[in-house]
C-alpha positions as CSV (number, residue, x, y, z in Angstrom):
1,X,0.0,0.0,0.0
2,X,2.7,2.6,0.7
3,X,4.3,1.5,-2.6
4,X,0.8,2.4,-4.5
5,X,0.6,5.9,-2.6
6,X,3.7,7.0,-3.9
7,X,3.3,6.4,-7.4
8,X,-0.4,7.7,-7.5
9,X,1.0,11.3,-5.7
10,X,-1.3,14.3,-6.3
11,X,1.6,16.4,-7.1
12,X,3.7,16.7,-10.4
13,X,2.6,16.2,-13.4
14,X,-0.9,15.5,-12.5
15,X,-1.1,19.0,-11.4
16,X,0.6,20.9,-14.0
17,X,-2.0,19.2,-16.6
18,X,-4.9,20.2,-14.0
19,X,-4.0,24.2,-14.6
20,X,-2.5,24.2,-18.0
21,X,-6.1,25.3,-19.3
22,X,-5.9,28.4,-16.9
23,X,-2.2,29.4,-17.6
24,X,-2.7,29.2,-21.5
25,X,-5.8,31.7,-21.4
26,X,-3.7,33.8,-19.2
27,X,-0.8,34.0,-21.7
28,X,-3.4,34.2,-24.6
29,X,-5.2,36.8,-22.6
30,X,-1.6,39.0,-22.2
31,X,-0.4,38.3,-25.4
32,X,-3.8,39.9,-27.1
33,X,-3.9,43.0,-24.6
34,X,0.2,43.8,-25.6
35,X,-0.8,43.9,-29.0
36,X,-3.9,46.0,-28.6
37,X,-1.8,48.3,-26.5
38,X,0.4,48.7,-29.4
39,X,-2.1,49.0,-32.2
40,X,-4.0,51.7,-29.7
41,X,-0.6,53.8,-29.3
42,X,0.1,53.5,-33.3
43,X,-3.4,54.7,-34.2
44,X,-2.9,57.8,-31.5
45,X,0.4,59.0,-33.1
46,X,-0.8,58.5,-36.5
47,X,-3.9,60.4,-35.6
48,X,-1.6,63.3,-33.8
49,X,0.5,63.3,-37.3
50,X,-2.8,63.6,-39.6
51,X,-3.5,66.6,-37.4
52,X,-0.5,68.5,-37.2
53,X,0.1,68.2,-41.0
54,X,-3.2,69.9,-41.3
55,X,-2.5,72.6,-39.0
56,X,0.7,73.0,-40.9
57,X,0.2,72.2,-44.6
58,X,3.2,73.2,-46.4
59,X,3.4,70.9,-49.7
60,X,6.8,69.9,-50.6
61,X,8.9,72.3,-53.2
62,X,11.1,70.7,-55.3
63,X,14.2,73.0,-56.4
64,X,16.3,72.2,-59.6
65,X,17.8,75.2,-60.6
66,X,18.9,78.3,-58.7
67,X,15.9,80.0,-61.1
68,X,13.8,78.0,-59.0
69,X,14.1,79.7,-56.1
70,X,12.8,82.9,-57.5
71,X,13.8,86.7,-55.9
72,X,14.4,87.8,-52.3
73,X,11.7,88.9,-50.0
74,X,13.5,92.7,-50.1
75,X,13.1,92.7,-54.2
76,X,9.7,90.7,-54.4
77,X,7.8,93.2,-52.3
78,X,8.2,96.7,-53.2
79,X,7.9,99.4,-50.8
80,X,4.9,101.2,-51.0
81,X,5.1,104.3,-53.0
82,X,5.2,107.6,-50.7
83,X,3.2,110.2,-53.1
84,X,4.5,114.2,-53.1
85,X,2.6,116.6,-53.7
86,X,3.8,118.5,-57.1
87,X,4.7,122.6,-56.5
88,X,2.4,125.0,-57.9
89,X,4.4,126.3,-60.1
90,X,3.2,128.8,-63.2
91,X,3.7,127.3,-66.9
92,X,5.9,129.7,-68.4
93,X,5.0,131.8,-70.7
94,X,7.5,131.6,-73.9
95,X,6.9,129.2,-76.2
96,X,8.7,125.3,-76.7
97,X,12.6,126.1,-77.1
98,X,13.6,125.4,-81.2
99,X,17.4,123.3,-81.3
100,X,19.7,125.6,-83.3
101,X,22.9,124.6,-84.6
102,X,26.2,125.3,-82.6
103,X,27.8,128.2,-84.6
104,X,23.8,129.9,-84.4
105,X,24.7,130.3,-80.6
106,X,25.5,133.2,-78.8
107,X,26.4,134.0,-75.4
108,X,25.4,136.7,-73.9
109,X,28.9,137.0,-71.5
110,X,31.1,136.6,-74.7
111,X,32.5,140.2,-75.9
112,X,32.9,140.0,-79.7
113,X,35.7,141.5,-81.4
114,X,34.8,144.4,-84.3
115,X,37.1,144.3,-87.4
116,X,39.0,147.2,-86.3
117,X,40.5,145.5,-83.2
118,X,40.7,142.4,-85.0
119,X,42.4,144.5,-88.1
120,X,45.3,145.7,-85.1
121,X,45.9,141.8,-83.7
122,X,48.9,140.5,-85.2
123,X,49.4,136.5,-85.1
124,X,53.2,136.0,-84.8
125,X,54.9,134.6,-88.0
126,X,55.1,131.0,-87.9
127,X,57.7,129.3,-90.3
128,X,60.0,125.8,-90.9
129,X,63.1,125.6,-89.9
130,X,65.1,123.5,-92.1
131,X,64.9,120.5,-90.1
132,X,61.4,120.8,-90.4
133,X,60.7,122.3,-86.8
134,X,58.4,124.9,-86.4
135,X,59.8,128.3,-85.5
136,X,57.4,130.9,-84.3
137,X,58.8,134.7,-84.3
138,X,57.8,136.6,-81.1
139,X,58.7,139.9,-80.6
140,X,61.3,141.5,-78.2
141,X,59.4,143.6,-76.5
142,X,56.4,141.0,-75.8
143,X,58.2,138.4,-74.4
144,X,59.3,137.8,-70.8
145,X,61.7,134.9,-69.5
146,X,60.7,133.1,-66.8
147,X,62.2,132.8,-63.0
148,X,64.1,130.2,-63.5
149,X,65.1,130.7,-67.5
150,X,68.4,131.1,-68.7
151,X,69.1,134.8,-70.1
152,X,72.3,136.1,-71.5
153,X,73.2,139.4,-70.1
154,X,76.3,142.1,-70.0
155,X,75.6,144.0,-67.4
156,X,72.9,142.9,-64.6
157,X,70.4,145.7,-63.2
158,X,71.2,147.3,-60.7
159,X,69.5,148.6,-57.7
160,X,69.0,152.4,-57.4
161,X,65.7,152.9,-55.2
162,X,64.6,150.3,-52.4
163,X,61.5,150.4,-50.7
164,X,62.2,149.1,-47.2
165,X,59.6,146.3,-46.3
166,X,57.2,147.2,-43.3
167,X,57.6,145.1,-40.4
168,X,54.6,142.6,-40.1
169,X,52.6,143.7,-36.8
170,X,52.5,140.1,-35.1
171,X,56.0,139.1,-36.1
172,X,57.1,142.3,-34.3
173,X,55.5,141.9,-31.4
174,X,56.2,138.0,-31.3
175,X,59.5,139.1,-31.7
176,X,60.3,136.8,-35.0
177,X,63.3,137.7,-37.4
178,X,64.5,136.3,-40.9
179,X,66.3,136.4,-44.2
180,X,64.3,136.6,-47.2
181,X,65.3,136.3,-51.0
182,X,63.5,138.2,-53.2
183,X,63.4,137.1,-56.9
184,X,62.1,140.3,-59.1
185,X,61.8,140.3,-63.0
186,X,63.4,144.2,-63.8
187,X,61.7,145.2,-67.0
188,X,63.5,147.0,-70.0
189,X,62.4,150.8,-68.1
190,X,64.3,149.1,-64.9
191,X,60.5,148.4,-63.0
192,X,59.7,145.3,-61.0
193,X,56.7,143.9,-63.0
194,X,57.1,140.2,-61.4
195,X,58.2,139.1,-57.4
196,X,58.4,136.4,-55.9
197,X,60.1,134.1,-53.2
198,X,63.0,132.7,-53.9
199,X,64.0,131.5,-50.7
200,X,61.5,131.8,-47.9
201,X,62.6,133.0,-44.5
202,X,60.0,130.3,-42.5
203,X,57.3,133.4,-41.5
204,X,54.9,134.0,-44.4
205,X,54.2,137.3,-43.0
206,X,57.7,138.1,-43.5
207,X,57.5,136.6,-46.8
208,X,54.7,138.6,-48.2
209,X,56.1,142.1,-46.8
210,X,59.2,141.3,-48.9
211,X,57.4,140.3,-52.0
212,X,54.5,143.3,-51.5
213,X,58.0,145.9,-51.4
214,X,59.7,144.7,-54.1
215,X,57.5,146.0,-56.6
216,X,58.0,149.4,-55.7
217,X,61.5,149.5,-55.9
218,X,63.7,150.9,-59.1
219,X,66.3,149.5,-61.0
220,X,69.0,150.4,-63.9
221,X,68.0,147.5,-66.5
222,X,69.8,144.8,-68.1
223,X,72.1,145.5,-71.0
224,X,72.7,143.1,-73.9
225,X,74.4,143.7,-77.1
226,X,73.6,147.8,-75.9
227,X,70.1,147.1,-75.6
228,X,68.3,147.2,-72.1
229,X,66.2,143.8,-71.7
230,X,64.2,142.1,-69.2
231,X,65.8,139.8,-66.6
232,X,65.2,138.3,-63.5
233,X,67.2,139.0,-60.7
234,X,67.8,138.6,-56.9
235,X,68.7,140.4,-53.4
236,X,68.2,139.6,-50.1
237,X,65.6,141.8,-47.6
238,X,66.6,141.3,-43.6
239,X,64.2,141.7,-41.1
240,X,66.0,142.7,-37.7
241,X,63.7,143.8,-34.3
242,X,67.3,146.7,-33.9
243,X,67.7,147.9,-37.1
């Protein structure tokens, strides 16, 4: 009897078969539900897509080619058009200006010549050298070298009146001194016509005194070949505060 008792046990195998039924409709039961779940969660977000697409329906642009595109927002819109008032202004009165041709024109400023003062204007003679350069014949007495021209002379002019400079003001009182050269063009009747600085003493005060002087002083004119001429010469003008 105890031999029989052990093999007929109510535990083992006996009761796994006696709940298999239950723990298979549990599984089933869990398996079904996890998918549910999942098909429940995938409808929400799809339905949460659907929606935001249609709060923001932008269809898709396809861009080939940079013409594509199209302009910039600051050349697609235009700015909006600020309308002025037009001045009252009275139409003239003369009638639609006629075009004229360019020698029809005058000027109103321009002084015209009469034949009489054109009759006394004498061109300078203008001839060909034989080397073929062009040689134009200016009178003596018109023509005056420049400062820094070469010009033959005998005998240079020579100083016989001078016009002492006056002492500028401010240079005085800021008690200022200097040299000046003065470069002065002496004319054939031994008159300063032309001054200027040849070498500047640092004070353009001083400068200009010496220049504004010189063309009152008086000279005996150039010579050459016995004839007086026009040449440029120069002499130095001190200013000293104990002269």
């Amino acid at each position: 009897m105890a031999k029989q008792s052990i093999l007929y046990s109510p535990y083992g195998a006996y009761e796994l078969k006696s709940k298999y039924q239950r723990n298979l409709s549990i599984g089933t039961a869990s398996v079904v539900s996890v998918v549910l779940l999942i098909l429940l969660v995938s409808w929400i977000y799809s339905a949460m897509q659907d929606d935001y697409a249609d709060a923001y329906d932008a269809s898709a642009v396809v861009i080939k080619t940079i013409a594509d595109l199209g302009p910039p927002p600051s050349i697609a819109k235009k700015p909006p058009q600020v309308k002025v008032s037009q001045p009252d202004v009275a139409a003239p009165k003369v009638g639609i200006p006629k075009p004229v041709a360019d020698d029809e024109v005058l000027d109103e400023d321009v002084v015209l010549a009469t034949k009489d003062e054109l009759a006394e204007i004498i061109a300078p003679d203008i001839t060909a050298g034989d080397d073929g350069d062009i040689i134009v014949d200016i009178d003596e007495d018109d023509y005056l070298p420049s400062a820094d021209e070469f010009v033959p002379v005998e005998t240079m002019p020579e100083m016989i009146h001078y016009i002492t400079p006056e002492y500028p003001r401010l240079a005085k009182q800021a008690g200022i001194e200097g040299v000046v050269w003065v470069k002065a063009l002496v004319s054939k009747n031994g008159d300063v016509i032309r001054a200027q600085v040849g070498k500047s003493s640092g004070t353009a005060s001083l400068d200009d005194a010496a220049v504004d002087a010189a063309k009152g002083n008086k000279f005996k004119p150039g010579i050459q070949n016995g004839r007086p001429i026009p040449v440029w010469v120069t002499y130095k003008v001190d200013f000293k505060l104990n002269q």
